[in-house]
C-alpha positions in Angstrom: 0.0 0.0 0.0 2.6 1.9 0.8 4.5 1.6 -2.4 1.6 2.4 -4.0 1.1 6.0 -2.7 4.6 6.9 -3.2 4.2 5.5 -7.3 1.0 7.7 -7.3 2.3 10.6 -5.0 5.2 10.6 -7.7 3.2 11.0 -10.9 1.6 13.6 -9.7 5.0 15.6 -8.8 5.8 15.0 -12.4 2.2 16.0 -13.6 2.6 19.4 -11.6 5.9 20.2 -12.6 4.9 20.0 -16.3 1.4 21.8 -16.0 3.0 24.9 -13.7 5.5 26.5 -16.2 3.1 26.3 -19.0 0.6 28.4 -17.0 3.4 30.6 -15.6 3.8 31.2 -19.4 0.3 31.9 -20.7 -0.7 34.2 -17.3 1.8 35.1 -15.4 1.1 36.9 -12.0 0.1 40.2 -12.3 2.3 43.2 -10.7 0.2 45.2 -8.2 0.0 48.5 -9.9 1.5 51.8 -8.5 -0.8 53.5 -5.9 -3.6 55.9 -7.4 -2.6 59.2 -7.7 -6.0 61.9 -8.8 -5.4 64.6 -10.9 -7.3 67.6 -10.9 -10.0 67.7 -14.0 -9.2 70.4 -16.4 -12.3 71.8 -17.7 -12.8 71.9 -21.5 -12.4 74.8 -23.3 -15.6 77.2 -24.1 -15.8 77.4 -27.9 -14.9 80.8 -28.7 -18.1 82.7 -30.1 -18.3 82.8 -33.8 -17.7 85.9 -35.4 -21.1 87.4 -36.8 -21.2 87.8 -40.5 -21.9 90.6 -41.5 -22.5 90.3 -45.2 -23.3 92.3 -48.7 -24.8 90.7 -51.8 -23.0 92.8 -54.2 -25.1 92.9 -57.8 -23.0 92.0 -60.9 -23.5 96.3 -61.8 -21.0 96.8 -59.6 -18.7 94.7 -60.9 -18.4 96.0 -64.1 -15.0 98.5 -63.6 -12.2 98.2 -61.4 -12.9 101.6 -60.1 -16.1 100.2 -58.9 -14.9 97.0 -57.5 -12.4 99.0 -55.6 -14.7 101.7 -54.5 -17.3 98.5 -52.8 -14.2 96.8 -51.2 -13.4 99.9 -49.9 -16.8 101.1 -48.1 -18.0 97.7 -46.8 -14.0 97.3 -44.7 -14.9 101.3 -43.9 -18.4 100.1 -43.1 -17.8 97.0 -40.7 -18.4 94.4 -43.3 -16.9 91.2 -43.1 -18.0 88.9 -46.3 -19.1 89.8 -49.9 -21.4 87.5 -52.1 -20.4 89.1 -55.2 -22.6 88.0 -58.4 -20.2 86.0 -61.2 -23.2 84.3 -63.2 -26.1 86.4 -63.7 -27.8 85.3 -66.8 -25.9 82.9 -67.7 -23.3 85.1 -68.5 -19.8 84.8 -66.5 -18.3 87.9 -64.5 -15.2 85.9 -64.0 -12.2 83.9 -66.5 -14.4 81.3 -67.7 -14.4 78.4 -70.3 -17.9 77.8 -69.7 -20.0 80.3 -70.4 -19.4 84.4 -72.8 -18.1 87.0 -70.9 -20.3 89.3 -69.5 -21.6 92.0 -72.3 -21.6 94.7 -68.9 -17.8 94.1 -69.4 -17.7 95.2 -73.0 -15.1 98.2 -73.4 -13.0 97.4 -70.3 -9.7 95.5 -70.9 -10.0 91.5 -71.5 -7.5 91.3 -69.0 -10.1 92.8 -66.4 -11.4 89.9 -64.0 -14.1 91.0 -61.6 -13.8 88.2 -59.1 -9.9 88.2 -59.1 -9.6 91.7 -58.4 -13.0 91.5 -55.7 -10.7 88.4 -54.4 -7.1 90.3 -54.3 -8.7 93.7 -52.8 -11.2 92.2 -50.1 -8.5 89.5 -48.9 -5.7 92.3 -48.7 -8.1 94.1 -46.4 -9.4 90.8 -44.2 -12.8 90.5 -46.3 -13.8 87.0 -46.8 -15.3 86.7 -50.8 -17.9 84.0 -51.6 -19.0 83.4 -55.6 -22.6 84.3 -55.9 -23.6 82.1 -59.2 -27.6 82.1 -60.4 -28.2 78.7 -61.3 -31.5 78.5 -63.2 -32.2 81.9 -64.3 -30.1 82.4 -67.6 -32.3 85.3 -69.9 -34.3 88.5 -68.7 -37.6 89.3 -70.1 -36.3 93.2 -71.3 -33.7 92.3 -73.3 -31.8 89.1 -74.9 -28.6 88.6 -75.0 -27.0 89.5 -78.0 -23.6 87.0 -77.8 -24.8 83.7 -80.2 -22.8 81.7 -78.0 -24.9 82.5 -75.3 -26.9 78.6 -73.9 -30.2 80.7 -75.0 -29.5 79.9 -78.7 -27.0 77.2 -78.1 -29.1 74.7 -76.2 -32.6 75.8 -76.7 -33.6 72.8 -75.6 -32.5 73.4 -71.6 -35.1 76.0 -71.6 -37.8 75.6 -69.0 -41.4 75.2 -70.8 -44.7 76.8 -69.3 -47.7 74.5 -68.8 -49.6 77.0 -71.5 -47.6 76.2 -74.5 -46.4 73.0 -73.8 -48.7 70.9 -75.6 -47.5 73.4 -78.1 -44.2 72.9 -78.1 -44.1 69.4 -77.1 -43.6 68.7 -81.0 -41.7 71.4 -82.2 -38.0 71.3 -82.6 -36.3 73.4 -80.2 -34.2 74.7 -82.7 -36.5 76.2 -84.5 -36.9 80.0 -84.1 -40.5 79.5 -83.3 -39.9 77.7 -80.6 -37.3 80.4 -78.6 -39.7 83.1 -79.6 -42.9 81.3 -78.3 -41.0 80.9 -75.0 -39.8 84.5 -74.9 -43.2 85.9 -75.9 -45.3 84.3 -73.3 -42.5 85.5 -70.4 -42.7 89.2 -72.0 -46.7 88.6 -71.4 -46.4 87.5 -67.8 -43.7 89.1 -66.6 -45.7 89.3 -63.5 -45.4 85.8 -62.5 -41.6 84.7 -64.1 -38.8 87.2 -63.7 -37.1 85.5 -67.5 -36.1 82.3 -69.0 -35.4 79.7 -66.5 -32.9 76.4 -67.5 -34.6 72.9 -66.9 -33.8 71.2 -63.8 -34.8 67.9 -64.7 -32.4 68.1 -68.0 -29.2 65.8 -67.5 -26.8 68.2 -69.7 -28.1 71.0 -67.3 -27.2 69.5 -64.7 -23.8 68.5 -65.9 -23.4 72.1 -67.3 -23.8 73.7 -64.0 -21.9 71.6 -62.1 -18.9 72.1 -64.0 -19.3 75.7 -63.8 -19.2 75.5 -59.9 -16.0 73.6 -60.0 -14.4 75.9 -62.4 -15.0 78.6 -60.0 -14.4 76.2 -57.2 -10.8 75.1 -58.5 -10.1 78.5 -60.8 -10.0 81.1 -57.5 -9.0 81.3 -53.7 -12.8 81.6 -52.8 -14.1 81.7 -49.5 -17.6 80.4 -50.1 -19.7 79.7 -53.1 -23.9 81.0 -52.9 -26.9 79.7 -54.5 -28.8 82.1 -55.8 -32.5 81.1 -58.5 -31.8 77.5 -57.4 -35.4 76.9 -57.3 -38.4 76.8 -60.6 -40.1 80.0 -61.4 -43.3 78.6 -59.8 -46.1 76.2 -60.2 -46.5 76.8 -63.9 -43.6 75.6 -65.3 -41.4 73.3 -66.1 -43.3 71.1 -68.5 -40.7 71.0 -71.7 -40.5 67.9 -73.2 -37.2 66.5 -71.3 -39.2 66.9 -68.1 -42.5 65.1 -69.1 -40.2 62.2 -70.6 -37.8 61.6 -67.7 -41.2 61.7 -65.3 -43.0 59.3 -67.9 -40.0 57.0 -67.8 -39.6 57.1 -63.8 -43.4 56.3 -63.4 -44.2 53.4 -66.1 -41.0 51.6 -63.9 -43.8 51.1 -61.1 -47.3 51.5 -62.8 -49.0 47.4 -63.8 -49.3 46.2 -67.2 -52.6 47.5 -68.0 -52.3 51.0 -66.3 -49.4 51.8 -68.7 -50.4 50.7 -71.5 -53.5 52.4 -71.6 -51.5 55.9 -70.0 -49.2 55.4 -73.0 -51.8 55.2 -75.3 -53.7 58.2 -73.9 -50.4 60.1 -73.8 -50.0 59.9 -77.3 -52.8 62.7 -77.8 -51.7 64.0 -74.3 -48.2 64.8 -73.5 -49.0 66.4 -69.9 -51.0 63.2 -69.4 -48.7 61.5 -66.8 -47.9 65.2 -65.4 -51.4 65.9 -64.9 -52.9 62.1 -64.1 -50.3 62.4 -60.8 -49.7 65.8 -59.8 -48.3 65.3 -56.5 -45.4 62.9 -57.9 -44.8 65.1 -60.3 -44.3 67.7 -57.8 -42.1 65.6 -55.6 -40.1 65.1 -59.3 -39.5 68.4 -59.8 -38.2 68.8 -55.9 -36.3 65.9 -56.6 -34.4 67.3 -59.4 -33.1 70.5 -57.7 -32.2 68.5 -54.8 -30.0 66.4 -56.8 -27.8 69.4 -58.3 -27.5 70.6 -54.6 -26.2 67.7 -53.3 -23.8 67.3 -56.3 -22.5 70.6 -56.4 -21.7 70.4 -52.4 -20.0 67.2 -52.5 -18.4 67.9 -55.5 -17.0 71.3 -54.4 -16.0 70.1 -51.1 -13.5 67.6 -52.8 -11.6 70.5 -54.5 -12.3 73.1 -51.5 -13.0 71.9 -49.0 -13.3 74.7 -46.5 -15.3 76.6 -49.1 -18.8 77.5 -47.2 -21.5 76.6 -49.5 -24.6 79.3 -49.0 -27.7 80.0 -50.8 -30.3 82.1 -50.7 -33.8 80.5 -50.8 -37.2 82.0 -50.2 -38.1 82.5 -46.3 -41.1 81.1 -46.3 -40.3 77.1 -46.4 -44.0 76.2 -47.2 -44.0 78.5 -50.1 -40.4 77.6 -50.9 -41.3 73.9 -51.1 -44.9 74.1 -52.4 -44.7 76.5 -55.3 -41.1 76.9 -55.9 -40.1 73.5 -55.2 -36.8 74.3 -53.1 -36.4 71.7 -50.2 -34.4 73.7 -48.1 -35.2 72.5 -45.4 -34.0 68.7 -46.4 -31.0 70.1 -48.1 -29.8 71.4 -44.2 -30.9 68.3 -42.5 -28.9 66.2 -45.0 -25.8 68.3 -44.6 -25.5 70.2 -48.5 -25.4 73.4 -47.2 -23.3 75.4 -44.6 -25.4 77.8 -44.4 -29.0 79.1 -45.4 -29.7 82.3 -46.5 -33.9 83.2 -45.8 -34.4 86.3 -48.0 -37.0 87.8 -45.6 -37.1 90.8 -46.9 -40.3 92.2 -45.4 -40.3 95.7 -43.6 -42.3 94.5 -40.8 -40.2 93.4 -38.1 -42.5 90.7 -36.2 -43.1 89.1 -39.8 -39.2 89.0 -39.8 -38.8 87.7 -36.5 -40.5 84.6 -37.3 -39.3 83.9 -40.6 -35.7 84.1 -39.1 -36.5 82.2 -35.7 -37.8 79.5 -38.0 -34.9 79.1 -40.0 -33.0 78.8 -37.3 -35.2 75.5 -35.8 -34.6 73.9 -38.8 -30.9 75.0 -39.0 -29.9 71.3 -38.2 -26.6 72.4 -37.0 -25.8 74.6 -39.9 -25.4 78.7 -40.0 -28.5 80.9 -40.5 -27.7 84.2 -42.1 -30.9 86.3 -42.5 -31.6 88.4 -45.8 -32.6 92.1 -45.2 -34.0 94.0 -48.0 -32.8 97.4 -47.9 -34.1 98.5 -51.1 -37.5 98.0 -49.0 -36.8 99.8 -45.7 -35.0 102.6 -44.2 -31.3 101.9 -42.6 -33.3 102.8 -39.1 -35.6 99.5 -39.7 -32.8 97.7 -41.2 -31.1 98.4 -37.7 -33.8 96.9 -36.2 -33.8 93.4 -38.3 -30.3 93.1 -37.3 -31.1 93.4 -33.6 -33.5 90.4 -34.0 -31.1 88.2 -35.8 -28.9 88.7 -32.8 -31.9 87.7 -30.3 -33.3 85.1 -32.4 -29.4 83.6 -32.8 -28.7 83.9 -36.2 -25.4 83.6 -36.6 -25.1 86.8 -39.0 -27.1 89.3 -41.6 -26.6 89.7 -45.4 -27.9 93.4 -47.0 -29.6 93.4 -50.7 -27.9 94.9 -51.6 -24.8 96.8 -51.8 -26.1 98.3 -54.7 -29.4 100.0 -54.1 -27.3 101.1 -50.5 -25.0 103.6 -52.2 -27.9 105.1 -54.7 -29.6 108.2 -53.5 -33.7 107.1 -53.5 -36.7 108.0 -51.5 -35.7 105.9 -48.9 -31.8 106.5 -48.8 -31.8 110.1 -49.7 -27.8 110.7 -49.0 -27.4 107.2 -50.8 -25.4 106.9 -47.2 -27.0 103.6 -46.0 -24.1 101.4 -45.1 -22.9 104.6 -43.0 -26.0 105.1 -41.2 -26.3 101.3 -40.3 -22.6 100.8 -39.5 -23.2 103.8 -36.8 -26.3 102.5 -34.9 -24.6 98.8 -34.7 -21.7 100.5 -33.2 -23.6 102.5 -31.1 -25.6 99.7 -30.0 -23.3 96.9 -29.8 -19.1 98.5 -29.2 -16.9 97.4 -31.3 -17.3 93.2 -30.5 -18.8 92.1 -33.1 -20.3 88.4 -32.3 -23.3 86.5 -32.6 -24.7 86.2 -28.8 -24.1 82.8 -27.5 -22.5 81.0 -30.7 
């Protein structure tokens, strides 16, 4: 018995001195660690309050002379100004060095070698002024006059042009380059130049889109920009566009869901009817149409953000979002919540200051993170109730102002009689508010 524990008392000696190292190896015993020592929390930093912007939209009349550029540099740095949106496309027609698109005619008789953004972009920069690229997007032709360059997209593409619901059973089967068919177009916008401000582009066009888009990166890669603005990035209203491009890409989009026997008897019935499909479902078709701006949008933002990344991406869009998105078909709302914009520019250009208060306030809940920069039309007010619009963008917490424009703001009129508008609103913010200029709490 005895032998036996000792034989079994010695295997399991051997047994333990081959299982030990190997668990000394996989885990060995852990060193107590060094005694706790606490360190006193250092608070994070407070952001530093963003600067308020305090911005112009500068109309491409002023751009038209480097004696004028210099003199609008010159008064907004005098006037407290910090950014310029200065207009470089404004019917389709290019106030800058571009491959894209005819000079400006304005420009005609000053020196080809004068370039209205790079001298705005040398002069406000030298002077601390940031400069953003103000580009119309759908607008391209005014009702008073046609441009008289042939190179011009109004007789070069024809085709882009956006078609009113009156003539476009008209139209429908008429070549678009066919005299008739540009002076249908410009005869019914001379007739209701109540309702349409000119000849708009298509946004549902794929050659439209491509065309703009290039033009934003031209300007994008071209010149040390600060920002880029939106301006007409929306349809005329309700009435339009029903060109033939339009009706055909919604047809095509619709049959993909619509059974067997629903579209073939649609297409039969369209055959007669071209606004068939438009008219049949009026609500998708709406939805289309919001569709198709919101795709340039988000293009153009992602695209320029490649190249330029810091560029801020602005645009102005009506104030009213219900209106915007109902009648004019400008989601502007979804383009903030999806991230395409920096930020939004309501043109609430009213005189009455509650009415302005609200637009502005709700802006800024829908903001999603993203500036809000409120539109003030002093061609409508005096600089005392201009004053006053700014005050509310501070309590309301917009994050800065923009004045349409710097233009009407230096011509003597009934409601600027000195034409000294920037002077007079420069003084009552510094009266009112020191010398810190900041937006209160951002």
């Amino acid at each position: 018995m005895r032998r036996a524990v000792s034989i079994i008392g010695g295997y399991v000696l051997v047994l333990l001195s081959a299982f030990l190292p190997a668990q000394q190896t996989a885990a060995p015993s852990p060193t107590l660690p060094p005694p706790l020592v606490t360190q006193p929390q250092t608070p994070a930093p407070t952001p530093a309050p963003r600067p308020e912007v305090r911005a112009l939209w500068v109309v491409r009349h002023t751009m038209t002379s480097p004696d004028a550029v210099r003199d609008m540099v010159r008064r907004a740095k005098e006037n407290g100004f910090t950014d310029l949106i200065v207009q470089v496309r404004g019917r389709g027609d290019a106030y800058y060095d571009s491959q894209l698109e005819p000079r400006a005619e304005d420009l005609v008789g000053q020196p080809p070698g004068f370039d209205p953004l790079a001298l705005t972009l040398d002069e406000a920069h030298r002077v601390g002024i940031k400069v953003h690229a103000w580009i119309n997007i759908y607008l391209v032709a005014s009702f008073e006059s046609l441009p008289r360059n042939r190179s011009h997209l109004l007789y070069q593409h024809p085709e882009w042009l956006m078609v009113p619901r009156g003539l476009a059973s008209e139209l429908y089967g008429i070549e678009p380059r066919s005299q008739v068919y540009l002076n249908r177009l410009v005869e019914y916008t001379r007739e209701n130049q109540a309702d349409v401000e000119g000849l708009f582009i298509s946004p549902a066009h794929p050659a439209v889109k491509d065309n703009l888009y290039n033009l934003w990166l031209e300007v994008a890669q071209k010149y040390e920009v600060d920002g880029l603005h939106f301006d007409y990035v929306r349809y005329p209203n309700t009435n339009y566009d029903f060109s033939r491009t339009s009706l055909e890409r919604f047809r095509q989009e619709l049959e993909k869901n619509l059974a067997g026997e629903n579209r073939e008897f649609l297409s039969s019935a369209a055959d007669s009817d071209p606004l068939l499909f438009a008219t049949t479902f009026p609500d998708r078709y709406a939805q289309f149409q919001r569709q198709q701006v919101s795709e340039l949008v988000e293009r153009i933002y992602k695209g320029v953000k490649k190249v330029k990344p810091h560029a801020v991406i602005s645009a102005a869009v009506f104030a009213n979002d219900d209106d915007a998105l109902r009648t004019r078909f400008q989601d502007w709302k979804h383009w903030l919540r999806a991230g395409w914009l920096d930020a939004v520019c309501p043109m609430a250009y009213t005189p009455e200051t509650e009415s302005f208060r609200r637009l502005i306030a709700n802006a800024k809940t829908y903001a999603a993170g993203k500036q809000v920069w409120a539109g003030i039309g002093a061609f409508k007010q005096p600089a005392e109730s201009a004053l006053e619009k700014v005050r509310v963008t501070r309590e309301v917490g917009a994050q800065g102002f923009i004045l349409f424009s710097y233009d009407s703001s230096v011509k003597a009129s009934d409601l600027n009689p000195q034409g000294d508008y920037l002077e007079k609103l420069h003084a009552g913010l510094r009266d009112s508010a020191g010398v810190t200029i900041v937006a209160p709490g951002r």
